[in-house]
NULUM-674408 format. One record per residue: residue number from 1; z, y, x of N, C-alpha, C in turn; residue in one letter. Coordinates in Angstrom, 3 decimals, m for minus. Atoms other than C-alpha are relative to their C-alpha. Last residue first. Layout:
+-----+----------+----------+----------+----------+----------+----------+----------+----------+----------+-----+
:   n :     n.up :  n.north :   n.east :    ca.up : ca.north :  ca.east :     c.up :  c.north :   c.east : res :
+-----+----------+----------+----------+----------+----------+----------+----------+----------+----------+-----+
: NUM :        Z :        Y :        X :        Z :        Y :        X :        Z :        Y :        X :   a :
...
+-----+----------+----------+----------+----------+----------+----------+----------+----------+----------+-----+
end
This chain:
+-----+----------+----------+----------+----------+----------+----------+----------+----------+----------+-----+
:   n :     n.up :  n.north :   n.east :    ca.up : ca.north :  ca.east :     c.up :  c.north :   c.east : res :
+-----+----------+----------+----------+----------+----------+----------+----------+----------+----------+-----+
: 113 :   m0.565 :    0.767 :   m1.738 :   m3.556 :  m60.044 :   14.342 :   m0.539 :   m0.039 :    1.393 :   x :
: 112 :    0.465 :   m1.525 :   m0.788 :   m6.155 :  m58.112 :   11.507 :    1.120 :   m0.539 :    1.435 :   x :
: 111 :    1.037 :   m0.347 :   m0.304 :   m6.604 :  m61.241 :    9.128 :   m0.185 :    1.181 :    1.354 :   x :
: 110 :    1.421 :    0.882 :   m0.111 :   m4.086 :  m63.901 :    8.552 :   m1.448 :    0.430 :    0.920 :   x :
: 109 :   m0.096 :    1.400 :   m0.781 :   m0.767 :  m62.095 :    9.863 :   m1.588 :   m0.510 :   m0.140 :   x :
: 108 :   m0.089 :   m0.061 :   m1.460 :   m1.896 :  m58.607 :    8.638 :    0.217 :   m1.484 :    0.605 :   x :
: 107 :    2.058 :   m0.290 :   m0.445 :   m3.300 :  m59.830 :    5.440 :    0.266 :   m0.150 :    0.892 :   x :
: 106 :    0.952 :    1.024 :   m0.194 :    0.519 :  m61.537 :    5.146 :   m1.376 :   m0.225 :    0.594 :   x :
: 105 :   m0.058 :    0.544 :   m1.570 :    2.285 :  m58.479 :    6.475 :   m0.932 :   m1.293 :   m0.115 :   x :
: 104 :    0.401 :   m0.849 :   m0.867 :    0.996 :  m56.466 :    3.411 :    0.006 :   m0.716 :    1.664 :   x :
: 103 :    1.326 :   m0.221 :    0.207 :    1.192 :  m59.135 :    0.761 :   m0.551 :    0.822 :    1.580 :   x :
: 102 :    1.006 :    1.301 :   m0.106 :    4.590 :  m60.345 :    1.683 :   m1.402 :    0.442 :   m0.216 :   x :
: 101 :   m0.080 :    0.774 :   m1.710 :    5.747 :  m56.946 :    2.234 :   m0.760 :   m0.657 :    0.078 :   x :
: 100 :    0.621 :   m0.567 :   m0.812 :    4.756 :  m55.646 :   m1.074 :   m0.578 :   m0.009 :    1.363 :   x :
:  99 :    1.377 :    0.235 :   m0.013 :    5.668 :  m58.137 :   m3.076 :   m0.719 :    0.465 :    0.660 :   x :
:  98 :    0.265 :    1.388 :   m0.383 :    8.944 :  m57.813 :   m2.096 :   m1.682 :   m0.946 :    0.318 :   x :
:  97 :    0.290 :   m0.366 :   m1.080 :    9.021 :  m54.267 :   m3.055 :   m0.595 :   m1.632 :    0.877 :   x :
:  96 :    1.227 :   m0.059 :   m0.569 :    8.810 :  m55.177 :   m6.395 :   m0.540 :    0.154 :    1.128 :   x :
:  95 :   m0.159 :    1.706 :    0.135 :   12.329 :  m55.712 :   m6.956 :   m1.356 :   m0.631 :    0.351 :   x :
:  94 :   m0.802 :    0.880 :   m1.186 :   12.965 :  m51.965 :   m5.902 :    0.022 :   m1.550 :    0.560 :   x :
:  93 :    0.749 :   m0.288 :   m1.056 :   10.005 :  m50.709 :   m8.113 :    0.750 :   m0.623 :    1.322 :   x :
:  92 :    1.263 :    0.481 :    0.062 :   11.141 :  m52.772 :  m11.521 :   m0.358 :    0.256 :    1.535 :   x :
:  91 :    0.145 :    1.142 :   m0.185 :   14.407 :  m51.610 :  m10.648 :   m0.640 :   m0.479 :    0.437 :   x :
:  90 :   m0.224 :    0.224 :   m1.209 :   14.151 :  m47.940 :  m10.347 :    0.266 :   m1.401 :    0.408 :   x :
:  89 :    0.516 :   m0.222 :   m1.509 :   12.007 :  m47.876 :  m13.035 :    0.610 :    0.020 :    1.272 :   x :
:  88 :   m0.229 :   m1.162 :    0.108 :   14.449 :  m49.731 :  m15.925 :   m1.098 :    0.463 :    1.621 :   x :
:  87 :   m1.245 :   m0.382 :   m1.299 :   13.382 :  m53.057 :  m16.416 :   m0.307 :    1.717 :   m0.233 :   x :
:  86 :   m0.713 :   m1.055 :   m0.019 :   11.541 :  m53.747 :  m19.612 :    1.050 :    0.452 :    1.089 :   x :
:  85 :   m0.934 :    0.379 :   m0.231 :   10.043 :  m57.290 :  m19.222 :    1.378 :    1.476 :   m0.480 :   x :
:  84 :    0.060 :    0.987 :    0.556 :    6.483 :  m56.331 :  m20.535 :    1.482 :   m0.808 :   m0.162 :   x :
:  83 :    0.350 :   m0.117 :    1.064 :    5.804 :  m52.864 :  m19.650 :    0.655 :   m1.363 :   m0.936 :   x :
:  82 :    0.233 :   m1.029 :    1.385 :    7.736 :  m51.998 :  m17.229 :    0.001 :   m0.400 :   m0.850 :   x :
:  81 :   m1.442 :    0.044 :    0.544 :    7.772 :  m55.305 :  m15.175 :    0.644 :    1.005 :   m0.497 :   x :
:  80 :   m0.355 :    0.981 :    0.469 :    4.181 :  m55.630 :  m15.620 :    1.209 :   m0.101 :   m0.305 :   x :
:  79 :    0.423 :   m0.152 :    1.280 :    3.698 :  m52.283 :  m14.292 :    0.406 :   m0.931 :   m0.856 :   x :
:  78 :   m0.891 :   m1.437 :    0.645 :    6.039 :  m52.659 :  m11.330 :   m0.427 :    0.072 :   m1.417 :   x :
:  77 :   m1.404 :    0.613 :    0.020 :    3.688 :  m55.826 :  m10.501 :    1.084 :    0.681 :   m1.026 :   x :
:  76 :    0.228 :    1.140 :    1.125 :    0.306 :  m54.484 :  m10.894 :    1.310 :   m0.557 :   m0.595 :   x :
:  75 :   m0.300 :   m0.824 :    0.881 :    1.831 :  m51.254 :   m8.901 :   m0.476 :   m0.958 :   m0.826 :   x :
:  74 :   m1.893 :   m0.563 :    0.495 :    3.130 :  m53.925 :   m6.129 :   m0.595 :    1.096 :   m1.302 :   x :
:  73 :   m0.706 :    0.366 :    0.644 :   m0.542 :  m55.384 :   m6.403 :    1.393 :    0.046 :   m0.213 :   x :
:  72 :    0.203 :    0.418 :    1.501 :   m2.221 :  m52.557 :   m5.896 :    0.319 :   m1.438 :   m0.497 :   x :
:  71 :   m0.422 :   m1.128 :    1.057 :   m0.116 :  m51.395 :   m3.104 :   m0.726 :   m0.215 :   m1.333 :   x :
:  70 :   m1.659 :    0.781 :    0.943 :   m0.827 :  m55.029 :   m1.571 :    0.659 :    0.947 :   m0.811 :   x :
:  69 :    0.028 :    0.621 :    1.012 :   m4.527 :  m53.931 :   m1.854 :    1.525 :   m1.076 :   m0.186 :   x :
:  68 :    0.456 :   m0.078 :    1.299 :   m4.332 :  m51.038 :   m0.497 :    0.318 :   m0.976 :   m0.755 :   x :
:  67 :   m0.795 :   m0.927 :    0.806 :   m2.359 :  m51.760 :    2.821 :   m0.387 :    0.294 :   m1.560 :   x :
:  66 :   m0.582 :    0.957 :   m0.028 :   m5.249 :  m54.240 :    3.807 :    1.617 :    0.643 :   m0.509 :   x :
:  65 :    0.636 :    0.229 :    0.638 :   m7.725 :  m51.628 :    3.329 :    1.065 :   m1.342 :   m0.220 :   x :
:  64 :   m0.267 :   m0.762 :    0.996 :   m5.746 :  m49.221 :    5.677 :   m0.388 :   m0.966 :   m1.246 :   x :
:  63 :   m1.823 :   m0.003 :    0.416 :   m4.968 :  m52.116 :    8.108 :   m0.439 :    0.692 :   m1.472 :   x :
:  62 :   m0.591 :    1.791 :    0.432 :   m9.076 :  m52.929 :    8.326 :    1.939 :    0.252 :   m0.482 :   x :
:  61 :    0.644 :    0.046 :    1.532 :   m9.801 :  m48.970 :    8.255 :    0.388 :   m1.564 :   m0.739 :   x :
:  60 :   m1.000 :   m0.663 :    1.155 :   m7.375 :  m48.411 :   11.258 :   m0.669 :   m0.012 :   m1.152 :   x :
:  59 :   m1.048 :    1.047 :    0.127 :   m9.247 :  m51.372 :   13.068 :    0.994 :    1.175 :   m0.733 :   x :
:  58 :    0.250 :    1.398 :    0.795 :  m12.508 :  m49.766 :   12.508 :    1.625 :   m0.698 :   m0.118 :   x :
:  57 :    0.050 :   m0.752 :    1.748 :  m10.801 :  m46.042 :   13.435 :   m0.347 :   m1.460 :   m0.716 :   x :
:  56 :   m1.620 :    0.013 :    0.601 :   m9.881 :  m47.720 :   16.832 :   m0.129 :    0.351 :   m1.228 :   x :
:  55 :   m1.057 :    1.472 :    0.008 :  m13.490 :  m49.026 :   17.452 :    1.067 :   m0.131 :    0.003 :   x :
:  54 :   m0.533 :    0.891 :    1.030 :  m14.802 :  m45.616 :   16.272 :    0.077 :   m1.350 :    0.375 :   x :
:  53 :    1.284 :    0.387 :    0.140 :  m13.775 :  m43.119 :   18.710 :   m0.070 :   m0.828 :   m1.176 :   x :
:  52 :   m0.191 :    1.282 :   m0.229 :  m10.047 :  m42.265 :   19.321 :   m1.206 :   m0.776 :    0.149 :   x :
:  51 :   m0.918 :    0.172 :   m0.742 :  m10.165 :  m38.707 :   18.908 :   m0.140 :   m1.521 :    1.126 :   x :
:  50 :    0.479 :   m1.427 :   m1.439 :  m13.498 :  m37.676 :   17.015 :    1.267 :   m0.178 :    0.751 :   x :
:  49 :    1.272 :    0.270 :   m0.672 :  m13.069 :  m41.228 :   15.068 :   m0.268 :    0.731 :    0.903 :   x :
:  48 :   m0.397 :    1.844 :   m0.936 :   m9.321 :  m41.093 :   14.089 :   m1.601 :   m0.171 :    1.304 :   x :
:  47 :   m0.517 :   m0.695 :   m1.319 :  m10.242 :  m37.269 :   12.916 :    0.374 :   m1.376 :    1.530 :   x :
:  46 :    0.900 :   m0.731 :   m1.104 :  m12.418 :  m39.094 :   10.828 :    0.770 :    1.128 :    1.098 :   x :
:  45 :    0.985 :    0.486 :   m0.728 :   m9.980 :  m41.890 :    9.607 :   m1.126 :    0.838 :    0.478 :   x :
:  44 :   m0.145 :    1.062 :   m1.008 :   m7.417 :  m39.697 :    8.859 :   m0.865 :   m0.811 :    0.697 :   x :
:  43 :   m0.688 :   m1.058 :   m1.163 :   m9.116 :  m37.309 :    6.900 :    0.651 :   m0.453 :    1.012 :   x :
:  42 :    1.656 :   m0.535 :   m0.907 :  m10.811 :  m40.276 :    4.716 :    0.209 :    1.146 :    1.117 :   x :
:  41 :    0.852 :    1.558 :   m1.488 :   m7.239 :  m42.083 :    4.549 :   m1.395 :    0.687 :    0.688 :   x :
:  40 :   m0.493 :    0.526 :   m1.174 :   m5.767 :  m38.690 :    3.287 :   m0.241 :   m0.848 :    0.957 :   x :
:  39 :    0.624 :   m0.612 :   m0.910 :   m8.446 :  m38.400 :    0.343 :    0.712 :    0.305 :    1.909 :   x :
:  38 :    1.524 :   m0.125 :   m0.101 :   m8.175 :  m41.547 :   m0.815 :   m0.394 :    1.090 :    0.979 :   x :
:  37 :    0.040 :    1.224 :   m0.932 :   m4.144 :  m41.890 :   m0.652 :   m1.406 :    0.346 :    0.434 :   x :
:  36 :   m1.111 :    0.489 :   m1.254 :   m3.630 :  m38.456 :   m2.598 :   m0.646 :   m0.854 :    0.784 :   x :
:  35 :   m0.247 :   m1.313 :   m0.721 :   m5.932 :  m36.030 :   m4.881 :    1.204 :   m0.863 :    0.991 :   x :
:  34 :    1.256 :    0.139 :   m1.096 :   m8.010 :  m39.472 :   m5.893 :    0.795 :    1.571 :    0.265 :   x :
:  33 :    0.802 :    1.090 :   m0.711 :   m5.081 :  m40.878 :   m7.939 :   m0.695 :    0.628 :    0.952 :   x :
:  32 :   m0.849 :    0.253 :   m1.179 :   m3.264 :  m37.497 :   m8.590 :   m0.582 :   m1.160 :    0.404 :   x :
:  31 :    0.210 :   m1.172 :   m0.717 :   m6.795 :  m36.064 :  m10.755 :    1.017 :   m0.302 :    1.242 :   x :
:  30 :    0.361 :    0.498 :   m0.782 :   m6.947 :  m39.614 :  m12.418 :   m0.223 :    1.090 :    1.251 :   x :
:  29 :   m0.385 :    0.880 :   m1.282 :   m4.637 :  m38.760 :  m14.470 :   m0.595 :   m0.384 :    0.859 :   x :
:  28 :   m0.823 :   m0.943 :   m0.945 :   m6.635 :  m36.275 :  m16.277 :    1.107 :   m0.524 :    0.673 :   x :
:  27 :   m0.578 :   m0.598 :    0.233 :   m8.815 :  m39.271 :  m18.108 :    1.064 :    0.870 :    1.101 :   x :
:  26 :   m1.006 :    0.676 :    0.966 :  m11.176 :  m38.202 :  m17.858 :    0.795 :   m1.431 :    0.431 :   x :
:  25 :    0.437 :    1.567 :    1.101 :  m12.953 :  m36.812 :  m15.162 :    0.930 :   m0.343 :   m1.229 :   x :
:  24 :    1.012 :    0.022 :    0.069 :  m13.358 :  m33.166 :  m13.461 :   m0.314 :   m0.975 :   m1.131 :   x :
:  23 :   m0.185 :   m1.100 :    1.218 :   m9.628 :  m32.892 :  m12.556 :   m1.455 :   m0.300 :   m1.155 :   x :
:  22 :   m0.274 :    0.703 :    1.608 :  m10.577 :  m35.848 :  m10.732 :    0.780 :    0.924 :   m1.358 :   x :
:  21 :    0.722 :    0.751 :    0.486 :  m13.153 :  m34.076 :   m8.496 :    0.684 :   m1.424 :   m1.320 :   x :
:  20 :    1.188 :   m0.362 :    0.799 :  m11.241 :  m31.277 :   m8.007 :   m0.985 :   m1.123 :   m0.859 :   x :
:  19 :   m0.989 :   m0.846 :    1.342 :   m8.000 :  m32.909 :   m6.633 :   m1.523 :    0.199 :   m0.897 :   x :
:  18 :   m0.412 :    0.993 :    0.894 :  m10.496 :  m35.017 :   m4.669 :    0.627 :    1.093 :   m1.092 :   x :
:  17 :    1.391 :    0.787 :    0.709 :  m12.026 :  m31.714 :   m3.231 :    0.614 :   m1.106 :   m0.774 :   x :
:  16 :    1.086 :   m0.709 :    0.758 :   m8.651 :  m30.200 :   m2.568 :   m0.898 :   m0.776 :   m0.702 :   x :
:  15 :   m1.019 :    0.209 :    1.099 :   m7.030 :  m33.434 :   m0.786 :   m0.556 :    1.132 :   m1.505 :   x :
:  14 :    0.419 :    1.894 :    0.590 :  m10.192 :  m33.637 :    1.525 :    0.882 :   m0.054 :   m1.454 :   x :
:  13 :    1.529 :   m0.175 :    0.789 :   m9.543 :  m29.787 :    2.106 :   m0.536 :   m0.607 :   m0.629 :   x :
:  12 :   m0.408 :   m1.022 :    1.123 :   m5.864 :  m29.938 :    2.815 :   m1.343 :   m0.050 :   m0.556 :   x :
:  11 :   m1.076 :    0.464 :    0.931 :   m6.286 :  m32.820 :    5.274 :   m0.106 :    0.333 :   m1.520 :   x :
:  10 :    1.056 :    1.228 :    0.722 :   m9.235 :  m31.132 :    6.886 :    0.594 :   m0.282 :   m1.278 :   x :
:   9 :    1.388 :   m0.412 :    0.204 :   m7.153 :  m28.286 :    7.613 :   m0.668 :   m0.540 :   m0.465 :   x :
:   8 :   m0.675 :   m0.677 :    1.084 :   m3.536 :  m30.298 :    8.354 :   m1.539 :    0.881 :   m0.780 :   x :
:   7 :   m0.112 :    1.373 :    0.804 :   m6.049 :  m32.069 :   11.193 :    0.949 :    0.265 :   m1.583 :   x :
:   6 :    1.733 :    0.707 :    0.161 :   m7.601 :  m28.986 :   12.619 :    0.450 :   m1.122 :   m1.168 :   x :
:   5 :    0.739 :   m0.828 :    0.371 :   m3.771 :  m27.343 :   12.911 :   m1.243 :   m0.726 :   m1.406 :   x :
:   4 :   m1.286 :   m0.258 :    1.576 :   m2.018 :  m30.368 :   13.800 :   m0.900 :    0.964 :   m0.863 :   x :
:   3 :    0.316 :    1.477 :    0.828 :   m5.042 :  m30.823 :   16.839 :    0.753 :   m0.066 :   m1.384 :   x :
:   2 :    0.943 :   m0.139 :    0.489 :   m4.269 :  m27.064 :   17.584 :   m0.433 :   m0.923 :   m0.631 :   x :
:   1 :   m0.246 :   m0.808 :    1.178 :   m0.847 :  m27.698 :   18.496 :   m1.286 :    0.212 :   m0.791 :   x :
+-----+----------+----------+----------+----------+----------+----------+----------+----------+----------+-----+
end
């Protein structure tokens, strides 16, 4: 129970500070960018480290980094098929998912297996 605690604690704090720090910038979207994924992975991965040590946190930084960049190309995607094709959003994001997989299991197959 205490570990939930400690780790909801951080969590909240990491998420804070980002919040803050893109309140801070222009433009004011960028306040939910760095108040989610960013600061969650960094709270994750150091509680990962005082638990697990860090040769499990390295291999949860290789997935996490390998998760990113198929989420940026499913929102490259989605966007594209927004902006350019006009699908309606629940489309665009459902049809996009595809991309997601393949990207995400691919790293995993090539690189982190």
């Amino acid at each position: 129970m205490g570990y939930i605690v400690i780790r909801l604690s951080i969590g909240g704090f990491v998420v804070s500070l980002f919040a803050l720090i893109g309140d801070l910038l222009e433009p004011k979207s960028f306040a939910g960018i760095f108040g989610a994924a960013p600061s969650v992975a960094l709270a994750t991965l150091a509680l990962t480290i005082r638990k697990d040590g860090p040769q499990y946190a390295t291999i949860e930084a290789r997935s996490m980094l390998a998760g990113a960049a198929a989420l940026f190309l499913y929102c490259c995607l989605v966007t594209w098929l927004l902006k350019r094709v006009h699908l309606h959003a629940m489309a665009a994001a459902a049809s996009a998912l595809a991309v997601w997989f393949v990207t995400a299991f691919g790293l995993w197959y090539a690189f982190l297996r």
